[in-house]
Each structure stands twice: as structure tokens, then as C-alpha cells.
N, CA, C and O atoms as CSV, one atom per row, in Angstrom:
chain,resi,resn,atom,element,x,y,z
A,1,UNK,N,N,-0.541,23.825,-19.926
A,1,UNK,CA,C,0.741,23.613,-19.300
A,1,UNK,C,C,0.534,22.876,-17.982
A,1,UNK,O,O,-0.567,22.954,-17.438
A,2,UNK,N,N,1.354,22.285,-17.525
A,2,UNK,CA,C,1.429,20.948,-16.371
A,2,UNK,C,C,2.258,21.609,-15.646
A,2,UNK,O,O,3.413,21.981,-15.851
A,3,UNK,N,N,1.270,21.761,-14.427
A,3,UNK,CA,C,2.313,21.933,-13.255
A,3,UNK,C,C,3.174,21.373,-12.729
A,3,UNK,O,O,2.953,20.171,-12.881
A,4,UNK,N,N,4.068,21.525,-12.174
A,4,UNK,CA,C,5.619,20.523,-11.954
A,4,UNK,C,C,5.629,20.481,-10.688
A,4,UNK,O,O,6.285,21.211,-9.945
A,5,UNK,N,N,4.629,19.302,-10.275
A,5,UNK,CA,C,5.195,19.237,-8.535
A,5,UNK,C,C,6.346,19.390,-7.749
A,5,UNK,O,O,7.410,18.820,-7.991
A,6,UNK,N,N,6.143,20.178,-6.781
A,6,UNK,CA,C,7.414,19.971,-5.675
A,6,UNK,C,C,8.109,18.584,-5.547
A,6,UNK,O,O,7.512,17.516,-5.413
A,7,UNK,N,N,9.356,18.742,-5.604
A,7,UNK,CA,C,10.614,17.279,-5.395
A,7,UNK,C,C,10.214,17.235,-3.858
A,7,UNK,O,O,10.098,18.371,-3.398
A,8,UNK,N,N,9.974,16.213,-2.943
A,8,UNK,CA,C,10.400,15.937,-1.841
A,8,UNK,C,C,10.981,14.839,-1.618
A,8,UNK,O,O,10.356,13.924,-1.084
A,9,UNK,N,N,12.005,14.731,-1.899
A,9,UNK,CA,C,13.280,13.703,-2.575
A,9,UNK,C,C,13.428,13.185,-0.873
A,9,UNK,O,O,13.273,12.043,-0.438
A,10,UNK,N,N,13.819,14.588,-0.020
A,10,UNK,CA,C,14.470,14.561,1.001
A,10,UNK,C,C,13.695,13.736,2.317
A,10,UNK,O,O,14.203,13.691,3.438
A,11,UNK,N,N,12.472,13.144,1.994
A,11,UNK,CA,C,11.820,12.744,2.991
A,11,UNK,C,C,11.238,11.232,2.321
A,11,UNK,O,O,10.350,10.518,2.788
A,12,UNK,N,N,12.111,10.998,0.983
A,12,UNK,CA,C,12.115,9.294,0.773
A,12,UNK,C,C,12.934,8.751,1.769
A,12,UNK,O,O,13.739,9.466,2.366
A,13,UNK,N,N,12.757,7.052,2.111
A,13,UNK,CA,C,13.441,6.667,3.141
A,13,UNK,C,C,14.779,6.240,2.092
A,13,UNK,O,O,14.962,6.579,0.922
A,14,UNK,N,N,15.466,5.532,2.817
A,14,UNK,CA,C,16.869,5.204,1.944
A,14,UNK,C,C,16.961,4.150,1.252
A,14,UNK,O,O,17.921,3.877,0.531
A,15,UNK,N,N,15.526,3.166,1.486
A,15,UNK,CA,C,15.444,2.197,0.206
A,15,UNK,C,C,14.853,3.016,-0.916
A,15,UNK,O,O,15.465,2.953,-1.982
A,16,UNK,N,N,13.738,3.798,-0.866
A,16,UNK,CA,C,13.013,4.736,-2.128
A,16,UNK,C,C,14.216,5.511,-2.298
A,16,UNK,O,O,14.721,5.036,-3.315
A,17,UNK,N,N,14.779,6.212,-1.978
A,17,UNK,CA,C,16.137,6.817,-2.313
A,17,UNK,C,C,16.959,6.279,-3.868
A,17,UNK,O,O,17.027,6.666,-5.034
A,18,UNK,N,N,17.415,5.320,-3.142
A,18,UNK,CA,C,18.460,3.991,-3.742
A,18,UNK,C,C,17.464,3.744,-5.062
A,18,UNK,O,O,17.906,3.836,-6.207
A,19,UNK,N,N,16.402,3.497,-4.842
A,19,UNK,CA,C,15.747,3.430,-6.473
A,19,UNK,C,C,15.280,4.523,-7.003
A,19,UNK,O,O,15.042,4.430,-8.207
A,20,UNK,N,N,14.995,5.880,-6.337
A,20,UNK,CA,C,14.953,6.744,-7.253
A,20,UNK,C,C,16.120,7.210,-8.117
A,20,UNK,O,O,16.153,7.608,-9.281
A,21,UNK,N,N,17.180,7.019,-7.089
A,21,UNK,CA,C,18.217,7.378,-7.537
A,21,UNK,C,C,19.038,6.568,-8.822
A,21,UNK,O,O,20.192,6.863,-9.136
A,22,UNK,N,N,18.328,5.621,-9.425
A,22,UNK,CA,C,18.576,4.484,-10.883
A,22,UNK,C,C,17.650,5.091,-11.865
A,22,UNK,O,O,17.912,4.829,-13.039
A,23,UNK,N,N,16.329,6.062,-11.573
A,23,UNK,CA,C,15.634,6.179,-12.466
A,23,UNK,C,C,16.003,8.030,-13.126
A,23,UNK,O,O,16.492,9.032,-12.606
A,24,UNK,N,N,15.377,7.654,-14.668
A,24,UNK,CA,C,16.170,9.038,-15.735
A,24,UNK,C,C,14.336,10.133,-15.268
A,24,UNK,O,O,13.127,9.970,-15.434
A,25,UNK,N,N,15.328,11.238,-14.612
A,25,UNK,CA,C,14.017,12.075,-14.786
A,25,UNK,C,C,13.413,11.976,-15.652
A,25,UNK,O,O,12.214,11.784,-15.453
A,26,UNK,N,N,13.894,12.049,-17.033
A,26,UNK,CA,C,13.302,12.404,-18.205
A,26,UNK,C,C,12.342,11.518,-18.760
A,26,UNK,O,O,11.436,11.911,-19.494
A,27,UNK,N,N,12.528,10.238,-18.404
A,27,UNK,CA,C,11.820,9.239,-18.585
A,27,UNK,C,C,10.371,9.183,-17.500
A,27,UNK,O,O,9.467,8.412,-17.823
A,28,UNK,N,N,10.277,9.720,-16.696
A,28,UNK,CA,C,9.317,9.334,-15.296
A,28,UNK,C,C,7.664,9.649,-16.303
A,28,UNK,O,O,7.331,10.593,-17.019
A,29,UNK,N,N,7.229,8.863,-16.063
A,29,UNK,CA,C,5.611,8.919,-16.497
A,29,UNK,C,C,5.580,10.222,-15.589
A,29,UNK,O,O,6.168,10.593,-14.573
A,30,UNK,N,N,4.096,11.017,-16.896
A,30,UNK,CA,C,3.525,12.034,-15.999
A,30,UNK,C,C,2.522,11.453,-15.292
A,30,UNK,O,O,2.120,12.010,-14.271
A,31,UNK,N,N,1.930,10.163,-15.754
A,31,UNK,CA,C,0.869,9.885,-14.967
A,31,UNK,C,C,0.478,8.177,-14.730
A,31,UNK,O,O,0.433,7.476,-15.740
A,32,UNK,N,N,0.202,7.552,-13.380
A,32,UNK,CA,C,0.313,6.019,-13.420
A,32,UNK,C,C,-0.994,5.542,-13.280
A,32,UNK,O,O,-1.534,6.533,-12.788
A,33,UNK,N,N,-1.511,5.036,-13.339
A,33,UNK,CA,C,-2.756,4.214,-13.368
A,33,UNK,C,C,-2.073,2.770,-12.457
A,33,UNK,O,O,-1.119,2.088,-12.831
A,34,UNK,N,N,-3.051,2.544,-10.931
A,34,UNK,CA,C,-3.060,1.482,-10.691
A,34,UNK,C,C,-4.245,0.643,-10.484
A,34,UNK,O,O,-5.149,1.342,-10.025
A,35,UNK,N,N,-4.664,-0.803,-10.668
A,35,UNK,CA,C,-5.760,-1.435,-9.989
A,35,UNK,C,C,-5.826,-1.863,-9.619
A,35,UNK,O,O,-5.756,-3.047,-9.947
A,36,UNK,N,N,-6.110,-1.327,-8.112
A,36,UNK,CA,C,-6.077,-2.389,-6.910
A,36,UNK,C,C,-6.546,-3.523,-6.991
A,36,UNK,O,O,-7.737,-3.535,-7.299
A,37,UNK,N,N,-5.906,-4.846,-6.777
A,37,UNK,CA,C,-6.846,-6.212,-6.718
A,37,UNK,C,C,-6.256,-6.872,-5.580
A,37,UNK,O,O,-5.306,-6.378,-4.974
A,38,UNK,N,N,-6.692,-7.772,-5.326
A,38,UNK,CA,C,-5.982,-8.942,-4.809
A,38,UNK,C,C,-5.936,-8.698,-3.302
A,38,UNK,O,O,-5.155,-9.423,-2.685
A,39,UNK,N,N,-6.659,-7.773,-2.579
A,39,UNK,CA,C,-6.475,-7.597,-1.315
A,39,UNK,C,C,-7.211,-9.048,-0.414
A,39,UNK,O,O,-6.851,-9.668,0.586
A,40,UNK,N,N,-8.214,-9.156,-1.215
A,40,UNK,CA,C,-9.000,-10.164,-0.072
A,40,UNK,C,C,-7.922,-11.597,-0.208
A,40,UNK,O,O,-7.391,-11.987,0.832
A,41,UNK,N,N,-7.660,-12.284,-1.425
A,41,UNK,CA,C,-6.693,-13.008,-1.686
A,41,UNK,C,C,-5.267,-13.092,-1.424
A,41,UNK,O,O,-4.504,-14.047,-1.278
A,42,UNK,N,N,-5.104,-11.745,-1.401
A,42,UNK,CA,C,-3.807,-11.914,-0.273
A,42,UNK,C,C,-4.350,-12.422,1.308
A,42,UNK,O,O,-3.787,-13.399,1.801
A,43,UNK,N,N,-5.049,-11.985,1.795
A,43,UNK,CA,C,-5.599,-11.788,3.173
A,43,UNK,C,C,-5.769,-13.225,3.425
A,43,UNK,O,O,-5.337,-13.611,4.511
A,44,UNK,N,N,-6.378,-14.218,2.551
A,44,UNK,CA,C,-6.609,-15.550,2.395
A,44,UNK,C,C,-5.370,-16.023,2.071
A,44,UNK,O,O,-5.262,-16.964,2.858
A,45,UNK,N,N,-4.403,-15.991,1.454
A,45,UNK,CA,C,-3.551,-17.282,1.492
A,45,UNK,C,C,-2.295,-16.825,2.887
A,45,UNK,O,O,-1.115,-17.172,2.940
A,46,UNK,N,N,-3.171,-15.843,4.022
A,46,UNK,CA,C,-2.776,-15.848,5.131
A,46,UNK,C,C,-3.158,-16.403,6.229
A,46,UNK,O,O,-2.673,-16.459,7.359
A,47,UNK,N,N,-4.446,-16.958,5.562
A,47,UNK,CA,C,-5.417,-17.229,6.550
A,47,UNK,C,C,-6.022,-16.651,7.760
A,47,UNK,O,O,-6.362,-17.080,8.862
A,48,UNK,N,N,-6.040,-14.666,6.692
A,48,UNK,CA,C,-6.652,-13.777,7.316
A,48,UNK,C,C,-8.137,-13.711,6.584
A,48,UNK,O,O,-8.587,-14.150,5.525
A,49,UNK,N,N,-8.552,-13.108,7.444
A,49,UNK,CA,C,-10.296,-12.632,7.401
A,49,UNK,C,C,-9.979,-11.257,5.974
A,49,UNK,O,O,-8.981,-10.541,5.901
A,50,UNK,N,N,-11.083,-11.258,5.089
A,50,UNK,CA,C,-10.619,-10.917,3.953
A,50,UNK,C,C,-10.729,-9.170,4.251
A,50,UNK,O,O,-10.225,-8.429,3.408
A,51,UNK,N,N,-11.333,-8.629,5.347
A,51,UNK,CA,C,-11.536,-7.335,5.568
A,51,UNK,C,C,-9.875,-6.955,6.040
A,51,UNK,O,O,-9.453,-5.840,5.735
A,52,UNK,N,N,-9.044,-7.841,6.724
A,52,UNK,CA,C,-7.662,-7.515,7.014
A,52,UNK,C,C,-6.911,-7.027,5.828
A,52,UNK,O,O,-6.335,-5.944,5.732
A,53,UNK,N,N,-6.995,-7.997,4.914
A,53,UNK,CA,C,-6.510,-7.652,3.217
A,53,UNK,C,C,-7.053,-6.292,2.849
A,53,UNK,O,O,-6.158,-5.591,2.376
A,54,UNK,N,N,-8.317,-5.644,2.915
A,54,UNK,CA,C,-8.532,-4.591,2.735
A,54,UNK,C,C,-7.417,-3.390,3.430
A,54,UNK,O,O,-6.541,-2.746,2.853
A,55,UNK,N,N,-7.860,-3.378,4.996
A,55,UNK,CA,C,-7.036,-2.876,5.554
A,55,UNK,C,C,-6.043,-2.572,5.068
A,55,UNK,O,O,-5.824,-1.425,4.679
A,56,UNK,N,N,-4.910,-3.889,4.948
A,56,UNK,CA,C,-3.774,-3.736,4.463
A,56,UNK,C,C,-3.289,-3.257,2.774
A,56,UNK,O,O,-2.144,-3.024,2.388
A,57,UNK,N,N,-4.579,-3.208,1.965
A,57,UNK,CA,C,-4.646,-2.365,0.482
A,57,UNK,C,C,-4.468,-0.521,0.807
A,57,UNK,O,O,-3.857,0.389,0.247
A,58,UNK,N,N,-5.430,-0.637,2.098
A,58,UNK,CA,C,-5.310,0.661,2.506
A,58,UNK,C,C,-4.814,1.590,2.670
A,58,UNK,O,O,-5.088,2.752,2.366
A,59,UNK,N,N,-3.541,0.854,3.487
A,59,UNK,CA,C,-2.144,1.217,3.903
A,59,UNK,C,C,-1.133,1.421,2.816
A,59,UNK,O,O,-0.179,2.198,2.847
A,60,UNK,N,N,-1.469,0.643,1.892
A,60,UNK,CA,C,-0.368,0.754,1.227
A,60,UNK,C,C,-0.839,1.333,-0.238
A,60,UNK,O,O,-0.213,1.171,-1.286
A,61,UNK,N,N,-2.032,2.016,-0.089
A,61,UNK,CA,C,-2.498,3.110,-1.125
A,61,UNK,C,C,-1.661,4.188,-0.394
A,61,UNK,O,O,-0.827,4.865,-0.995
A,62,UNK,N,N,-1.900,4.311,0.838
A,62,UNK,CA,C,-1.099,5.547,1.817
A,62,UNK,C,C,0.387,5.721,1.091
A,62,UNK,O,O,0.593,6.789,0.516
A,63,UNK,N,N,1.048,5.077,1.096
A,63,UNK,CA,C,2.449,4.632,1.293
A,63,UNK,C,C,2.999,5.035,-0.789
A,63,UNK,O,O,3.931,5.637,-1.322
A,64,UNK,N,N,1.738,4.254,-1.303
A,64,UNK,CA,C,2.118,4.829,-3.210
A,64,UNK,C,C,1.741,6.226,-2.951
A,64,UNK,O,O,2.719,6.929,-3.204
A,65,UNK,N,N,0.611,7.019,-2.502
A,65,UNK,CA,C,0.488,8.336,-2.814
A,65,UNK,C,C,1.104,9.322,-1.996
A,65,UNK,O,O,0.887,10.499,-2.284
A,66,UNK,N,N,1.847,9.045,-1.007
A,66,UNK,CA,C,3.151,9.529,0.004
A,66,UNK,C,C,4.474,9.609,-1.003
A,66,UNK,O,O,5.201,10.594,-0.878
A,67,UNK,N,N,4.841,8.499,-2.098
A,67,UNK,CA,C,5.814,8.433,-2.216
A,67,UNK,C,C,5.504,9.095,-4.096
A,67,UNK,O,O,6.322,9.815,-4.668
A,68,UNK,N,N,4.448,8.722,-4.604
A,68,UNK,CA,C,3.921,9.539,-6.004
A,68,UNK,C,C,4.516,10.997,-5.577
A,68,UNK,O,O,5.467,11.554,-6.125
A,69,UNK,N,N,3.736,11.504,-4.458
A,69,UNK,CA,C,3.767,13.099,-4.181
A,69,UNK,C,C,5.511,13.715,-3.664
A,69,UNK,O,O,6.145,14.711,-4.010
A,70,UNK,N,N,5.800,12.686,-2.796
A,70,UNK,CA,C,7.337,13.229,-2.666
A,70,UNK,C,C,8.471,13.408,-3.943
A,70,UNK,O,O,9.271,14.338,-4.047
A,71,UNK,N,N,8.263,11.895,-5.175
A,71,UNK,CA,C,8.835,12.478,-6.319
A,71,UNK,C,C,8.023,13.103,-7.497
A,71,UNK,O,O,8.130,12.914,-8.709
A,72,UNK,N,N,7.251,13.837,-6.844
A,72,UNK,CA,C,6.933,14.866,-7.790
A,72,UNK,C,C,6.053,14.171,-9.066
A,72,UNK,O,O,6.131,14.693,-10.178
A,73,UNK,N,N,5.302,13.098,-8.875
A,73,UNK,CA,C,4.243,12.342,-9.899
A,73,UNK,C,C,3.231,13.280,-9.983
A,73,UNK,O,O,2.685,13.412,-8.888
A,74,UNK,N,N,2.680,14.111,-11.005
A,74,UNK,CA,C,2.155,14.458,-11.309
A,74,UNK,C,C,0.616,13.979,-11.287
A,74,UNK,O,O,-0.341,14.431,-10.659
A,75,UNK,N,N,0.696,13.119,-12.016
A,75,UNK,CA,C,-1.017,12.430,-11.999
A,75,UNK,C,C,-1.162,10.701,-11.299
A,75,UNK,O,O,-0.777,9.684,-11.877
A,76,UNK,N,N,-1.536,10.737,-10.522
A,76,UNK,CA,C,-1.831,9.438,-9.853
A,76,UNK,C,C,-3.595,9.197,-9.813
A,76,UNK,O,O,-4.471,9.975,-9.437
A,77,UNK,N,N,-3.701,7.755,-10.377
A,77,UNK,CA,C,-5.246,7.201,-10.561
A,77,UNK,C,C,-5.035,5.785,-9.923
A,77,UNK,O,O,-4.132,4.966,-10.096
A,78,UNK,N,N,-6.165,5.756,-9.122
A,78,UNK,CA,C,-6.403,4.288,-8.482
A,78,UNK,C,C,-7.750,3.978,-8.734
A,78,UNK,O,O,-8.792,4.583,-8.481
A,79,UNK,N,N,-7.468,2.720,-9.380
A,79,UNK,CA,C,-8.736,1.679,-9.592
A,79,UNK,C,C,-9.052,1.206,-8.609
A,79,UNK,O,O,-8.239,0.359,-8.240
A,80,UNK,N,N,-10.408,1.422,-7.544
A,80,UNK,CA,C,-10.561,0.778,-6.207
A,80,UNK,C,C,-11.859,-0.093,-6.437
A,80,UNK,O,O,-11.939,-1.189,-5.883
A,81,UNK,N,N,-12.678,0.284,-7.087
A,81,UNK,CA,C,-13.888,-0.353,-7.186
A,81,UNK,C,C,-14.268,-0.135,-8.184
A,81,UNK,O,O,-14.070,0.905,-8.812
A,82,UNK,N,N,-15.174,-1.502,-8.691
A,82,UNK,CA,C,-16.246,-1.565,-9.872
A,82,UNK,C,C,-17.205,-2.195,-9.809
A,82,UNK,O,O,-17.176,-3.134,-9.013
A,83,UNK,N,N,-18.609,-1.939,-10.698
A,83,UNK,CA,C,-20.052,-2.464,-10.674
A,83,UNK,C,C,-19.208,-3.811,-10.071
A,83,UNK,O,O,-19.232,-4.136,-8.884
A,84,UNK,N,N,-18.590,-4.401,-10.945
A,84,UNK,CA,C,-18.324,-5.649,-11.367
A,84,UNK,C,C,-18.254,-6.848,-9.837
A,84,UNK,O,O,-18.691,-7.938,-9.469
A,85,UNK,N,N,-17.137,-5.393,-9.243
A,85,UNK,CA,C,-17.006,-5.827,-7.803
A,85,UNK,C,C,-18.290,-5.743,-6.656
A,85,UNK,O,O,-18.544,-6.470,-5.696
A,86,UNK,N,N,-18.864,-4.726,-7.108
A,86,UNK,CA,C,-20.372,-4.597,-5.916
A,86,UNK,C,C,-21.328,-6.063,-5.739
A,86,UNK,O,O,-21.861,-6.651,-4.798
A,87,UNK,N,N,-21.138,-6.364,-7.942
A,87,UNK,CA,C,-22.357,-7.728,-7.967
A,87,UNK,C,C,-21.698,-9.058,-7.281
A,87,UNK,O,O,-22.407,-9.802,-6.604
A,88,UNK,N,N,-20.318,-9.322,-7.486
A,88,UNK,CA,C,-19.502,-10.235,-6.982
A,88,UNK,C,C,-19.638,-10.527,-5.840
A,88,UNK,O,O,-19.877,-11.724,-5.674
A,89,UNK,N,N,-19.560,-9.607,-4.479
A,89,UNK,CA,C,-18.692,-9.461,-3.253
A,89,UNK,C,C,-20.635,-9.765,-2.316
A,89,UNK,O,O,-21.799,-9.600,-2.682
A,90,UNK,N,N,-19.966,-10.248,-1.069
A,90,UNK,CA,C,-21.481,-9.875,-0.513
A,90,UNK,C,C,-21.461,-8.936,-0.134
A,90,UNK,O,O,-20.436,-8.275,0.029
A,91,UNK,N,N,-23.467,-8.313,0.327
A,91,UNK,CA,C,-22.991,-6.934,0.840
A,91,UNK,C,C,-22.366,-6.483,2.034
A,91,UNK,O,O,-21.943,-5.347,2.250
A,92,UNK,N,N,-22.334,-7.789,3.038
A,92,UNK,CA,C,-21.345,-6.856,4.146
A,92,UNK,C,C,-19.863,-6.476,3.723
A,92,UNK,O,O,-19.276,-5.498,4.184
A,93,UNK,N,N,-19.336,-7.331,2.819
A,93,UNK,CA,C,-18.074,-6.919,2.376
A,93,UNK,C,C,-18.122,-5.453,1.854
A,93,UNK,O,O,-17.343,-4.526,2.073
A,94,UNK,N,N,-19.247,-5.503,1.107
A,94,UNK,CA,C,-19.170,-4.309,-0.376
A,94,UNK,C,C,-19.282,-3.110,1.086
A,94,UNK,O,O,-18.346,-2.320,1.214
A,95,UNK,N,N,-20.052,-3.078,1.759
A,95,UNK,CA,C,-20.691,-1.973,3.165
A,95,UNK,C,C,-19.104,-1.703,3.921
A,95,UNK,O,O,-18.693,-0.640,4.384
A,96,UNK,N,N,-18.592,-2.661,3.884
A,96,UNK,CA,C,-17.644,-2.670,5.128
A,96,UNK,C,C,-16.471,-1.743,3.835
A,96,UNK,O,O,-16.217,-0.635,4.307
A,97,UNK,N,N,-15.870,-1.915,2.637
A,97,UNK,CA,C,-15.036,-1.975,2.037
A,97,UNK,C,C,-15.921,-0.060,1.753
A,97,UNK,O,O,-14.920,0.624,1.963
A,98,UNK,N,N,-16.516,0.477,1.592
A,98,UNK,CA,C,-17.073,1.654,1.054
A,98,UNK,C,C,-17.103,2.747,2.463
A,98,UNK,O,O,-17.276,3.960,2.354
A,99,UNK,N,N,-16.887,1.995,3.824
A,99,UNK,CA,C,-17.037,2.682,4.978
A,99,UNK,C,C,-15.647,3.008,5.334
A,99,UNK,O,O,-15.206,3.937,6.010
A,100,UNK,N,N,-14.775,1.585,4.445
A,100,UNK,CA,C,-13.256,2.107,4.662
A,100,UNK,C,C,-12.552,3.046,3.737
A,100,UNK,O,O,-11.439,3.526,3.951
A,101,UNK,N,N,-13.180,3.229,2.858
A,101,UNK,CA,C,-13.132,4.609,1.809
A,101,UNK,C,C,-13.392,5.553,2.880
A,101,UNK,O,O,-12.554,6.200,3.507
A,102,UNK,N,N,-14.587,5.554,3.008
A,102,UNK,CA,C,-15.113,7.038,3.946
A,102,UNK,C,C,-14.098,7.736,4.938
A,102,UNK,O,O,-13.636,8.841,5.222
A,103,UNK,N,N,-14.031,6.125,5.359
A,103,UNK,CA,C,-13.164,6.889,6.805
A,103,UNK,C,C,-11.644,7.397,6.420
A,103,UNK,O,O,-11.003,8.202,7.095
A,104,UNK,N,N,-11.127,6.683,5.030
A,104,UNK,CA,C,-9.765,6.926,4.752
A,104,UNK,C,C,-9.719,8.237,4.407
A,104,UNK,O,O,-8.878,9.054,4.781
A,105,UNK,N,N,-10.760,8.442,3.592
A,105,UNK,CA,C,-11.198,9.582,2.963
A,105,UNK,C,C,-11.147,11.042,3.987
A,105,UNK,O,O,-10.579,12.132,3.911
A,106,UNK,N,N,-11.783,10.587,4.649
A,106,UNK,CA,C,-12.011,11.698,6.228
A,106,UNK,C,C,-10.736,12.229,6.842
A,106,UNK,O,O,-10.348,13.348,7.178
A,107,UNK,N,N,-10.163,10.856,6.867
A,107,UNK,CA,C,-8.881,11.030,8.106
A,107,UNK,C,C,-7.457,11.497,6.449
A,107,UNK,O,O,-6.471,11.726,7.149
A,108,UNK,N,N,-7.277,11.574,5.914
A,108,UNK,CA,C,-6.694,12.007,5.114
A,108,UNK,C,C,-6.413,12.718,3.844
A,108,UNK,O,O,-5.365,12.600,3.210
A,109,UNK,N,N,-7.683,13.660,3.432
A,109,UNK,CA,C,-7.672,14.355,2.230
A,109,UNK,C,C,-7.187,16.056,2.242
A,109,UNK,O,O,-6.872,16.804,1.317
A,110,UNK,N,N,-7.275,16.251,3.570
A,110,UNK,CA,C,-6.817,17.721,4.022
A,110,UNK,C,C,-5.352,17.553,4.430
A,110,UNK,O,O,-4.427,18.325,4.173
A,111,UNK,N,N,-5.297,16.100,5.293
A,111,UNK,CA,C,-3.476,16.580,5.230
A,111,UNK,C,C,-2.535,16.151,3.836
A,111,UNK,O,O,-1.412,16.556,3.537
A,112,UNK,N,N,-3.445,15.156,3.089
A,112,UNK,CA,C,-2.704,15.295,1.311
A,112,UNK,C,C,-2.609,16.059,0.880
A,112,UNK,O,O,-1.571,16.402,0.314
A,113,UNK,N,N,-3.959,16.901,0.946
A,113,UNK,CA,C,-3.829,18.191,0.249
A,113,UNK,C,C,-2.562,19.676,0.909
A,113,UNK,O,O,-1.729,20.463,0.458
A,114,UNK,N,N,-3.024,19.387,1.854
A,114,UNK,CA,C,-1.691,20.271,2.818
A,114,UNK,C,C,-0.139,19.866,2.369
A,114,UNK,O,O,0.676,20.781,2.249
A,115,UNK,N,N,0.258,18.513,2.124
A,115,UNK,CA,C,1.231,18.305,1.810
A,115,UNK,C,C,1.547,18.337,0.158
A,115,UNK,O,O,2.592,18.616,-0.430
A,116,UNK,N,N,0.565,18.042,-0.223
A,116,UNK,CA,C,0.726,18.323,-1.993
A,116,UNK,C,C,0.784,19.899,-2.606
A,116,UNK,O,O,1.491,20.241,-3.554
A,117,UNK,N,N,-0.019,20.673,-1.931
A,117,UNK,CA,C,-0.129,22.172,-2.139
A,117,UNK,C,C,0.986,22.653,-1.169
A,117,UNK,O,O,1.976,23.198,-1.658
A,118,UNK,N,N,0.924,22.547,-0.321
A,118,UNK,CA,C,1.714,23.618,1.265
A,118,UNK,C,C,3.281,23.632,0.266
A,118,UNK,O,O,4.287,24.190,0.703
């Protein structure tokens, strides 16, 4: 049996609102699969430094698993890395991109968990 996350409907902003409010409970996936790509390539056709694009993947992993957990998504999976990407990338990228795991990791798995459980 599947636990039925807490609704925190009440702390979407009023654009997530406005589209939750079009979608059929009944229909909502129990579980989404995303894969992150395209951060350094976004970052480039800004004619940012490709670690900014990371950054900004970062943020807005924050922002899907803030808003997964407020409507009550059950299973959330993110594709962040693969071999594929380690052999590709150089290693200061691959070093720099695995330190920003760490630290995301650090600075936010106790208050997810606080807010997903509490």
C-alpha cells in the first residue's frame, strides 16, 4: 500500500495554484521521472560560463521537488548524472558539478525531509 502524501496545496504560489487547479486528481502520476540536461547549453546560448547553467539546474531541481511535495507526488526521480556524462565533460566540470551535489545535498536533505515527513 502507498502512502498518500500530505496536500500542501496552501503554500503553492497563485500561478502553481491556477494549474493545479485544471488538473483531475485522479489522473496525477504516482510517480515522474525527470532528466536533467541542457544546463551547460542553456548557460551558453547566454553567454554564461557553463558552471552558472549548473547552478541554475540546481535551483530549479529545488523549486520541482518543493512543488512535487506540496501536491502530494508521491515518487519523484531525477536523472542528474551518467558514466556517459563523467567520459564527456572535463574533469574540472565533472569535480565542480559532484561538489554541487554535495553541498546541495548538505544544505537541504534534513529540511526536505522535515517538510515531507513533519
Amino acid at each position: 500500500m502507498i502512502a498518500v502524501p500530505k496536500l500542501r496545496i496552501d503554500e503553492l504560489t497563485a500561478e502553481e495554484r491556477a494549474v493545479y487547479a485544471t488538473l483531475k486528481p485522479e489522473q496525477m502520476p504516482q510517480h515522474v521521472a525527470i532528466i536533467m540536461d541542457g544546463n551547460g547549453r542553456w548557460a551558453g546560448s547566454r553567454s554564461l560560463k557553463r558552471f552558472v547553467g549548473h547552478q541554475q539546474g540546481a535551483k530549479s531541481v529545488q523549486l520541482v521537488m518543493e512543488t512535487a511535495s506540496r501536491i502530494g507526488l508521491p515518487w519523484l526521480t531525477l536523472y542528474a548524472f551518467s558514466i556517459e556524462n563523467d567520459l564527456k565533460r572535463p574533469r574540472a566540470e565533472v569535480n565542480f558539478l559532484m561538489r554541487l551535489l554535495k553541498s546541495y545535498l548538505e544544505d537541504n536533505v534534513q529540511r526536505m525531509m522535515d517538510k515531507m515527513c513533519g
